[in-house]
BAZAFI-235182 format. One record per residue (C-alpha): residue number from 1; x, y, z negated; residue in one letter. Coordinates in nm, 4 decimals, decimal comma. Each point is the difference from the previous one (the first is absolute). Layout:
<nodes>
NODE    nr          x          y          z   rest
NODE   NUM          X          Y          Z      A
...
</nodes>
This chain:
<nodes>
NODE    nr          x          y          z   rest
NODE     1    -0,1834    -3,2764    -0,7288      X
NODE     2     0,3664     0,0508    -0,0729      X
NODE     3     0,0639     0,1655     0,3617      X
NODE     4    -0,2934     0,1581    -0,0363      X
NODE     5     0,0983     0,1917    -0,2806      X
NODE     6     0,2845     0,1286     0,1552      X
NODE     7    -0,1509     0,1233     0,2697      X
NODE     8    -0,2427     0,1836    -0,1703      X
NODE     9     0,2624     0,1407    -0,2718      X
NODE    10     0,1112     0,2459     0,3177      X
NODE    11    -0,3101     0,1602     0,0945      X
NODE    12    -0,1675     0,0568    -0,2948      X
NODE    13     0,0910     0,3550     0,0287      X
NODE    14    -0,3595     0,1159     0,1393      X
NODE    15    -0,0847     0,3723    -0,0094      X
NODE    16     0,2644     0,2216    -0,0901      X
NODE    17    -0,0828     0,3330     0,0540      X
NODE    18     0,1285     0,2115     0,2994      X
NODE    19     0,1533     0,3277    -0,0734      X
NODE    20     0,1496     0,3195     0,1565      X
NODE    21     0,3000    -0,1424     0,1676      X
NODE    22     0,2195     0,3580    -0,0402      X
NODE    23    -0,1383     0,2382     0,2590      X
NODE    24    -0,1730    -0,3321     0,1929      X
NODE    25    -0,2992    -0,0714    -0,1991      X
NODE    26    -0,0779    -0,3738    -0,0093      X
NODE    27    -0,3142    -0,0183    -0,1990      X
NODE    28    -0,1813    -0,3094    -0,0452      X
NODE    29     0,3042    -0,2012     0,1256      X
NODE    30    -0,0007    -0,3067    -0,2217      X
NODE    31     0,3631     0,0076    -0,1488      X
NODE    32     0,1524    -0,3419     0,0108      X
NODE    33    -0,2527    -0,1657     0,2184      X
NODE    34    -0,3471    -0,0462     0,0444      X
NODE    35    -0,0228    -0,3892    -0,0574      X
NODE    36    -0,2805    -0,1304    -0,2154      X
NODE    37     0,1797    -0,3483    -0,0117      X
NODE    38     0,0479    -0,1474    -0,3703      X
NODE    39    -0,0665    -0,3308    -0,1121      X
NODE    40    -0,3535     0,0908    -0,0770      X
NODE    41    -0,0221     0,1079     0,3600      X
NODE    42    -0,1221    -0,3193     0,0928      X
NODE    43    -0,2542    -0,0989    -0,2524      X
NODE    44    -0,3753     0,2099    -0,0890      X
NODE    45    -0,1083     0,2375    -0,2323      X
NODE    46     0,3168     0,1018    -0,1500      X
NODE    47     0,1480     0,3810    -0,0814      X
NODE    48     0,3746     0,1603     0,1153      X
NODE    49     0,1142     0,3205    -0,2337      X
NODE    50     0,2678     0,2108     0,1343      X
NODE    51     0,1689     0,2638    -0,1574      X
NODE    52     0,3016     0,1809     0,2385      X
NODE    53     0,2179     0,3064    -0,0554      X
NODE    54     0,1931     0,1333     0,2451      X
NODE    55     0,2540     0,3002    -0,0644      X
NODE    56     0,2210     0,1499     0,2902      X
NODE    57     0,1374     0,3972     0,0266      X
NODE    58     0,1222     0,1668     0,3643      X
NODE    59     0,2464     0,2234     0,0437      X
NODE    60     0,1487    -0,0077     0,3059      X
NODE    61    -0,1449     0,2027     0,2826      X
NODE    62    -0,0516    -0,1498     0,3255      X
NODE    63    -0,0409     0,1615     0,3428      X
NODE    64    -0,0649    -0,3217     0,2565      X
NODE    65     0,2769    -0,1791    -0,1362      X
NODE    66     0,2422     0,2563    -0,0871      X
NODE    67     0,0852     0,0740    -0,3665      X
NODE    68    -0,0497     0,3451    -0,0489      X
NODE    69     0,2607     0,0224    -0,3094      X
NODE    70    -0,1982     0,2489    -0,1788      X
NODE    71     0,1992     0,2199    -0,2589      X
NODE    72    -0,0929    -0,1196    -0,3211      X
NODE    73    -0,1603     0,3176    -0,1049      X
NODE    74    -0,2310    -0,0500     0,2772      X
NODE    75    -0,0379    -0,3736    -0,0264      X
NODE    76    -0,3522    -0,1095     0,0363      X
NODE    77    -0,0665    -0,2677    -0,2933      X
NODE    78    -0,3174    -0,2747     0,0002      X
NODE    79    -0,1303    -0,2342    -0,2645      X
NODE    80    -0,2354    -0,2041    -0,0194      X
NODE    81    -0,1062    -0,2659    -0,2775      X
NODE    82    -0,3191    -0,2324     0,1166      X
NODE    83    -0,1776    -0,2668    -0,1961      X
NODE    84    -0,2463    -0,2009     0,2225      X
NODE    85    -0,2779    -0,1519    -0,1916      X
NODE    86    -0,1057    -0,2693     0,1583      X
NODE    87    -0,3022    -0,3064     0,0026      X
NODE    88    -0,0843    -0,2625     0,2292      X
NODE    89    -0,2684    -0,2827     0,0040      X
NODE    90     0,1116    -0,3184     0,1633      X
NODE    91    -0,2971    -0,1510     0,1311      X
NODE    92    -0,0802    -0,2910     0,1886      X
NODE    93     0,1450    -0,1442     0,3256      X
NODE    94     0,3285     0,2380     0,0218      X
NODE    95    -0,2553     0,3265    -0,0686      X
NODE    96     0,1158     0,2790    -0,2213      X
NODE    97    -0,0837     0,3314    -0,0673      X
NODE    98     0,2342     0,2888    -0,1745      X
NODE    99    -0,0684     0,2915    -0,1590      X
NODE   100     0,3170     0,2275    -0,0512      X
NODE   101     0,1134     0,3922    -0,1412      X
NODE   102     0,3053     0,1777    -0,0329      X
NODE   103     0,0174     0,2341    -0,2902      X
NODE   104     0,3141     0,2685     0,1174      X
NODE   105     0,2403     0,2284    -0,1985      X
NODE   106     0,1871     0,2107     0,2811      X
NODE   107     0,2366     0,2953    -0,0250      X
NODE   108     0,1904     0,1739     0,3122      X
NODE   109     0,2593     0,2383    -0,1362      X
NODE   110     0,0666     0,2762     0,2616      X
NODE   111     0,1623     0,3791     0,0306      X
NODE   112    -0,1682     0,0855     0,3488      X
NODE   113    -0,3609    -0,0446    -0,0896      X
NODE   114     0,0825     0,2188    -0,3131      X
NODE   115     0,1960     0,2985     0,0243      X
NODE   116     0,1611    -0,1262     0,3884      X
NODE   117     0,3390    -0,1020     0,0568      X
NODE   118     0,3147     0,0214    -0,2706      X
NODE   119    -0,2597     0,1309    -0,2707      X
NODE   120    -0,0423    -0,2881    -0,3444      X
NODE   121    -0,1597    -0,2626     0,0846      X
NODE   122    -0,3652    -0,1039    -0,1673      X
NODE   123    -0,2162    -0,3298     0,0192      X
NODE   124    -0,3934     0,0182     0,0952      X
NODE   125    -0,1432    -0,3570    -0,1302      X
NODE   126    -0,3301    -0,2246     0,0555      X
NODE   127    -0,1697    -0,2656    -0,2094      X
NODE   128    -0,2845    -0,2170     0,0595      X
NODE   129    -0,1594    -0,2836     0,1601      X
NODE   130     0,0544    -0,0745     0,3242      X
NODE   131    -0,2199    -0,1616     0,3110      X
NODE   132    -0,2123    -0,2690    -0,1321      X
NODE   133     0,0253    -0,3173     0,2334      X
NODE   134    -0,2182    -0,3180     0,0657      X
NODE   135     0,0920    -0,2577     0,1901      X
NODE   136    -0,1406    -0,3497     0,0886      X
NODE   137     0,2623    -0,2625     0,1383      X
NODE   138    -0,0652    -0,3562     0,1941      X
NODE   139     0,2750    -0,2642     0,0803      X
NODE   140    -0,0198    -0,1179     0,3359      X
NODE   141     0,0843    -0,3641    -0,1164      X
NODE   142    -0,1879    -0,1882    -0,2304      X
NODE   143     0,2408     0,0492    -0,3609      X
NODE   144     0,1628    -0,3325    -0,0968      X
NODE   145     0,2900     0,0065    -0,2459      X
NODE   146     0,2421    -0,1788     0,2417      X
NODE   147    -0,0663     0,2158     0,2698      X
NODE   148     0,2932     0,1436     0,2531      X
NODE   149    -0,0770     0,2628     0,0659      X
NODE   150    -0,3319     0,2277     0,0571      X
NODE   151    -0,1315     0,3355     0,0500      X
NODE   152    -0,2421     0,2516    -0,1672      X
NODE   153    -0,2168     0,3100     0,1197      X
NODE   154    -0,0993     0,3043    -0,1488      X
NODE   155    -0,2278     0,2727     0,0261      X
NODE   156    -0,0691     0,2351    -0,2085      X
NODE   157    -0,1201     0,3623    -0,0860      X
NODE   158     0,2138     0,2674    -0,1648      X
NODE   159    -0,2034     0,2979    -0,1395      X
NODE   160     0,0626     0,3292    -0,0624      X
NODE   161     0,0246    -0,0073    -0,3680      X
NODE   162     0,3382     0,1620    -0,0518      X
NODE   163     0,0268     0,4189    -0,0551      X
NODE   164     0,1004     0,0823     0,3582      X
NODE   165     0,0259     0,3734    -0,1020      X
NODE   166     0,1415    -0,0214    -0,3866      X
NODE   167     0,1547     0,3438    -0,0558      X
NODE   168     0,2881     0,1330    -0,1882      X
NODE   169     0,1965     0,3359    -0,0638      X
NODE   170     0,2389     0,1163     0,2590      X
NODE   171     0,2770     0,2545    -0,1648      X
NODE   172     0,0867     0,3005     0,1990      X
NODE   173     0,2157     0,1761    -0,3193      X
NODE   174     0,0349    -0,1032    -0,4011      X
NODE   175    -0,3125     0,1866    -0,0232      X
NODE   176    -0,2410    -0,0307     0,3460      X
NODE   177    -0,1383    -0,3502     0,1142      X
NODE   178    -0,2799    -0,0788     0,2010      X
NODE   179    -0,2404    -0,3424    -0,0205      X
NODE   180    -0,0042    -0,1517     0,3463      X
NODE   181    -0,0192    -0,3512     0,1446      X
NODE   182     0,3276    -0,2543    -0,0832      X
NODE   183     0,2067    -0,1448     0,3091      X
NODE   184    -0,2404    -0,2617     0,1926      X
NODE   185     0,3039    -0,2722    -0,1563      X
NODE   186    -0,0947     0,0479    -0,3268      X
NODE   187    -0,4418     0,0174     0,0225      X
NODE   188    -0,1428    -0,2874    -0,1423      X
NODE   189    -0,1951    -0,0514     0,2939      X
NODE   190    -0,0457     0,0555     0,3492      X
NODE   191    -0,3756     0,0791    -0,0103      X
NODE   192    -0,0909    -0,2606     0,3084      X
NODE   193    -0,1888    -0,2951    -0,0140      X
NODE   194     0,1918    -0,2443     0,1783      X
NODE   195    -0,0085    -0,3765     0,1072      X
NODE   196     0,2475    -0,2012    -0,1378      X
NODE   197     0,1341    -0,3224     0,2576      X
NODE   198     0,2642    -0,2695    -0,1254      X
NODE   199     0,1362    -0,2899     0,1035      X
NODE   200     0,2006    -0,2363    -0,1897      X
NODE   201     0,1837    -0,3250     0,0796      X
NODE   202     0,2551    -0,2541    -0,1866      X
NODE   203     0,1478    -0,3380     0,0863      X
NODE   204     0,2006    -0,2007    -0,2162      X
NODE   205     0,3365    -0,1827     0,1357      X
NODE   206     0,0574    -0,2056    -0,3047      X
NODE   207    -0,1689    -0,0309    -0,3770      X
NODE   208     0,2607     0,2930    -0,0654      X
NODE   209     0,0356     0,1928     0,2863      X
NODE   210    -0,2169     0,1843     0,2523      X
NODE   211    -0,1225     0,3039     0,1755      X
NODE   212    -0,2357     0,3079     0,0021      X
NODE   213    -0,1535     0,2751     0,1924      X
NODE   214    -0,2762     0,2641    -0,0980      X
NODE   215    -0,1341     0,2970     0,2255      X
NODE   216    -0,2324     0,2966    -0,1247      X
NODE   217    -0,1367     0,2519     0,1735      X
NODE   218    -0,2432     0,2951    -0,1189      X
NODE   219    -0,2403     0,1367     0,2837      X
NODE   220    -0,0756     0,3347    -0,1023      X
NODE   221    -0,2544     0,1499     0,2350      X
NODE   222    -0,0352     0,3739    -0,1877      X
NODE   223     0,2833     0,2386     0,1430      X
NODE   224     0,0307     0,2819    -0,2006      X
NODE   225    -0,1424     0,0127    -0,4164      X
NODE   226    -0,0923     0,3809    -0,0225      X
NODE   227     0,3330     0,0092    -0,2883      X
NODE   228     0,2551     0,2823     0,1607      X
NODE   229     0,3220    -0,0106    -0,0917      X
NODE   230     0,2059     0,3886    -0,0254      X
NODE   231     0,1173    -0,0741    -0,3564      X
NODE   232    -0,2024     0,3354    -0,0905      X
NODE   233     0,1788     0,2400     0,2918      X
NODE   234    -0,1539     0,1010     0,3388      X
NODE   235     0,0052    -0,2671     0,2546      X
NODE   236     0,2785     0,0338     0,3072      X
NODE   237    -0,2453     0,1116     0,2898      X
NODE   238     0,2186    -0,2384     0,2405      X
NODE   239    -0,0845    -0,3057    -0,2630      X
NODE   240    -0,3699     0,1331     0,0022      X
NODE   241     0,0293     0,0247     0,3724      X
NODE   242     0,1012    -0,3601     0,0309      X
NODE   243    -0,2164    -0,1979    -0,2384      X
NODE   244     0,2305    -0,0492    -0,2601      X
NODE   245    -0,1340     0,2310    -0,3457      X
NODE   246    -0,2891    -0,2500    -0,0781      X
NODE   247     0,1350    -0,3928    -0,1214      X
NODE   248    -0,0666    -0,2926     0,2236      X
NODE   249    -0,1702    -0,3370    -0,1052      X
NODE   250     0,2615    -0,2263     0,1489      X
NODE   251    -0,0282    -0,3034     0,0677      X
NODE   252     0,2719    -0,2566    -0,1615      X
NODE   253     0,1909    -0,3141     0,0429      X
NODE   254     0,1924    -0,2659    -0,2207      X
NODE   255     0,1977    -0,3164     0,1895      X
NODE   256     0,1870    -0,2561    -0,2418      X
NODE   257     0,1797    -0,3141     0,1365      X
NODE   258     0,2702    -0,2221    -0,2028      X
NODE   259     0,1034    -0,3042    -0,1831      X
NODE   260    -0,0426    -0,1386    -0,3165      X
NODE   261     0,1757    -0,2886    -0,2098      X
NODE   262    -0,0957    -0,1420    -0,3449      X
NODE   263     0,2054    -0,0884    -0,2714      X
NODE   264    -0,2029    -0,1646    -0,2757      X
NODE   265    -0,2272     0,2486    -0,1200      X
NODE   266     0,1931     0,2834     0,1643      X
NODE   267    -0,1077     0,1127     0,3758      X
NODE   268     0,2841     0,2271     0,1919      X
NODE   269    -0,1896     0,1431     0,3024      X
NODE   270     0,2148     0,2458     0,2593      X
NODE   271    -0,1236     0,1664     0,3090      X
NODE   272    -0,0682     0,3144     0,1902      X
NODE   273    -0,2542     0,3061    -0,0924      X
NODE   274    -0,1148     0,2394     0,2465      X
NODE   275    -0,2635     0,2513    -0,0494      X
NODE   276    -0,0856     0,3403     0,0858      X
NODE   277    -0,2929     0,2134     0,1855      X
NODE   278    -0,0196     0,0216     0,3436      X
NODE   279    -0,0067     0,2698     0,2463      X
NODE   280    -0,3494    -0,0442     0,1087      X
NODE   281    -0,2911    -0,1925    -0,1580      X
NODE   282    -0,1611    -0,2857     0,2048      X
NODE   283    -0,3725     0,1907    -0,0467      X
NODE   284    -0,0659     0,3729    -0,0573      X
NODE   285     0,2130     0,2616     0,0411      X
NODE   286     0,3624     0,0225    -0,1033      X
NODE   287     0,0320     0,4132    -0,0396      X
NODE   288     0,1017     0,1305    -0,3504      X
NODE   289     0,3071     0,0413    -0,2584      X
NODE   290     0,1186    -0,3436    -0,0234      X
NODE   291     0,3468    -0,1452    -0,0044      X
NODE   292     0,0314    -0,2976     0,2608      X
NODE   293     0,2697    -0,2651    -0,0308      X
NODE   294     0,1187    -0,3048    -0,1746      X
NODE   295     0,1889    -0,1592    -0,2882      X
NODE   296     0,2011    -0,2834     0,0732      X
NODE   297     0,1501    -0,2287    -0,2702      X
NODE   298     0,1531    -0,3344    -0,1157      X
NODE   299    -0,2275    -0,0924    -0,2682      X
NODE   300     0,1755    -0,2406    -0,2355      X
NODE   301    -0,2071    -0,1499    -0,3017      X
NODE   302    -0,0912    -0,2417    -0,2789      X
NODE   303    -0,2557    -0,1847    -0,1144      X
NODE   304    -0,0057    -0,1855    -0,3660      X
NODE   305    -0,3434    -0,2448    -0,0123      X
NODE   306    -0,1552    -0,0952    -0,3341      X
NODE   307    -0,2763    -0,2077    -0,0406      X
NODE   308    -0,2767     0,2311     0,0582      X
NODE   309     0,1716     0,3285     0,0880      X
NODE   310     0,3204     0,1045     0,2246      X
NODE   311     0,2377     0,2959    -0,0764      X
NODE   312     0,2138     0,1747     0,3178      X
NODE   313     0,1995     0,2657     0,0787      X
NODE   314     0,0955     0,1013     0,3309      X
NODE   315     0,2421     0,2482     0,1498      X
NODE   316    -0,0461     0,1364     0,3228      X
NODE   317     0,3242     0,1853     0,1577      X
NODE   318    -0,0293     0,2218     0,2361      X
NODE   319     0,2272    -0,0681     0,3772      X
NODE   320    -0,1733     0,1924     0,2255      X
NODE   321    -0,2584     0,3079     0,0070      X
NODE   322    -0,1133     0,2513     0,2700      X
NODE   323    -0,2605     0,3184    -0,0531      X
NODE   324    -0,1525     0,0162     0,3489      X
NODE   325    -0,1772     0,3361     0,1631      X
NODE   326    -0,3405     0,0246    -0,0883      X
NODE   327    -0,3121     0,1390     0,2085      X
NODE   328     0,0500     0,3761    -0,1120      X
NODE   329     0,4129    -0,0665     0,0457      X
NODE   330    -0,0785    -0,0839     0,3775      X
NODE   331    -0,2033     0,2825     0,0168      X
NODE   332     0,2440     0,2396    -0,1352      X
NODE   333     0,2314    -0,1177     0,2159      X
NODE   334    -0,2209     0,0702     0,2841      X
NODE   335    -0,0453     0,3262    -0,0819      X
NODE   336     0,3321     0,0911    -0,0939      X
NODE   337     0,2333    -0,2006     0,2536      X
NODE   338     0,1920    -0,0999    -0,3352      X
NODE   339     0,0222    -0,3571    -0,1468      X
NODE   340    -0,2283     0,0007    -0,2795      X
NODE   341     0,0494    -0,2961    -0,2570      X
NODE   342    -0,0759     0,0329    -0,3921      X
NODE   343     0,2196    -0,0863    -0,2692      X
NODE   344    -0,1666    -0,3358    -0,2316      X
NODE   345     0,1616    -0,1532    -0,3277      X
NODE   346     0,0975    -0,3157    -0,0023      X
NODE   347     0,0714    -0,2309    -0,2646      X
NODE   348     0,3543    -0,2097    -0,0219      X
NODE   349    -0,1673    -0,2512    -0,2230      X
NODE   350    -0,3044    -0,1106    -0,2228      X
NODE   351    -0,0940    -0,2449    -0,2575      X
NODE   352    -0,3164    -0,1777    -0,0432      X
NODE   353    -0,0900    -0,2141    -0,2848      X
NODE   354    -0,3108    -0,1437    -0,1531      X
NODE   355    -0,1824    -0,3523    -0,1126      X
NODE   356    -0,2798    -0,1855     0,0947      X
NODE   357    -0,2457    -0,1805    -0,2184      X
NODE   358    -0,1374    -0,3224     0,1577      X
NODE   359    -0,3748    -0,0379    -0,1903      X
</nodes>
């Protein structure tokens, strides 16, 4: 039971919320990891609470992988503060089921969407619930408490519960603004209902060491939400042209793999982080205002296990990032013989830290 407890100290960490990722939104990207494996995990009717914040701000500008260096009084700022409310049911014979929604404070601080280049900068915010989630999860292997390693599925729904066209005031001058839709990074929702796949895996060396790996990926079938983003001026006709005025519902990924090691009730995991929206979406259409790339990080983090609840705190760094040309960027570029790429934000770090109640 001993070595069982350790290995469920790591992956208690169920359901964190998935937020806008800078300019790449990852919505309904489960923050540490999507493992429903505590030590209740392998016994019937019991209850998991989660409760996760995650905070992270952007303000580097990224074209590809260059660094734009943006002056500072043009410097593009994102924040975002997330707590994921979160509830599972551990049923019988390695079943669960998980119920899971982000509540979101976001800001993006800004002088071009305001009054353009080199004028003061202002901040249009958002606050809300997010994209309500359910998700039922199987282990392949039969749950014993001395067991290597195994592996779990998931498949879920994620619903469009979140504002996908919240609204603020846009300044033009001290005294003119006009109410028009936030950046698509900072909606509290992406206005698709998607199907949510995971796949997550562990096998243990020693009673104090082992491994991990967890894979999520939202299929988002809708392409476009109806929510078009101008911040309150007339559209570019070359950006209406191509596709790009109205948002996207993207589709998005999360892939974890590391290590962890226990020291008595403390568990120090490491490993790598990469998530991010892709170019194109595996069904539907791909057209639309969204920012394609990936986040890639070296996610360092501990884990302090109590009797019936675990605290953690993790720390993903960023190494590596790249914005990628969208569907209306190709087009442009098609049309124009030029290179077309947008800039995205991109976070250097972010911190995540909750607790988990065991009931």
């Amino acid at each position: 039971m001993k070595k069982l407890f350790f290995i469920t100290g790591i992956f208690q960490v169920i359901s964190l919320a998935g937020y806008a990722q800078g300019c790449i939104p990852v919505r309904s990207i489960n923050g540490i990891g999507q493992y429903n494996l505590t030590n209740n995990a392998f016994s019937t009717a019991n209850w998991q609470l989660n409760f996760s914040n995650r905070y992270f701000q952007s303000a580097r500008d990224f074209r590809e992988k260059v660094d734009q260096k943006t002056p500072v009084q043009n410097k593009i700022l994102n924040e975002t503060y997330t707590i994921d409310l979160s509830a599972t049911r551990l049923l019988a014979k390695g079943w669960s089921v998980n119920m899971s929604i982000p509540v979101t404070a976001n800001s993006r601080t800004t002088s071009f969407e305001h009054g353009r280049a080199n004028t003061p900068r202002r901040a249009t915010r958002s606050f809300g619930a997010g994209d309500l989630r359910l998700t039922a999860y199987k282990w392949m292997r039969k749950p014993a408490a001395a067991q290597k390693w195994n592996a779990q599925l998931g498949i879920g729904i994620k619903f469009a519960t979140g504002n996908y066209n919240f609204q603020d005031y846009f300044y033009r001058n001290d005294s003119t603004k006009v109410l028009s839709p936030v950046n698509p990074g900072i909606q509290l929702g992406d206005g698709g209902t998607g199907i949510t796949t995971e796949l997550n895996t562990f096998y243990t060396i020693n009673e104090s060491i082992g491994v991990y790996a967890n894979f999520y990926y939202l299929i988002s079938p809708r392409e476009q939400n109806g929510t078009v983003y101008t911040f309150g001026r007339t559209p570019n006709p070359l950006v209406v042209k191509a596709g790009g005025v109205e948002n996207s519902v993207p589709d998005v990924y999360s892939i974890r793999a590391g290590g962890y090691a226990k020291v008595h009730r403390f568990t120090f995991e490491a490993g790598i982080r990469n998530e991010g929206t892709p170019v194109e979406d595996l069904v539907g259409g791909s057209n639309g205002g969204r920012r394609a790339g990936h986040v890639l990080s070296v996610e360092p983090g501990v884990i302090y296990n109590l009797k019936s609840a675990s605290l953690y705190v993790y720390a993903p760094i960023t190494i590596d990032r790249r914005i990628k040309q969208n569907i209306p960027d190709k087009i442009m570029s098609q049309l124009t013989g030029v290179k077309t790429v947008g800039a995205g934000g991109s976070p250097d770090y972010q911190l995540i830290a909750g607790i988990s109640f065991q009931l």
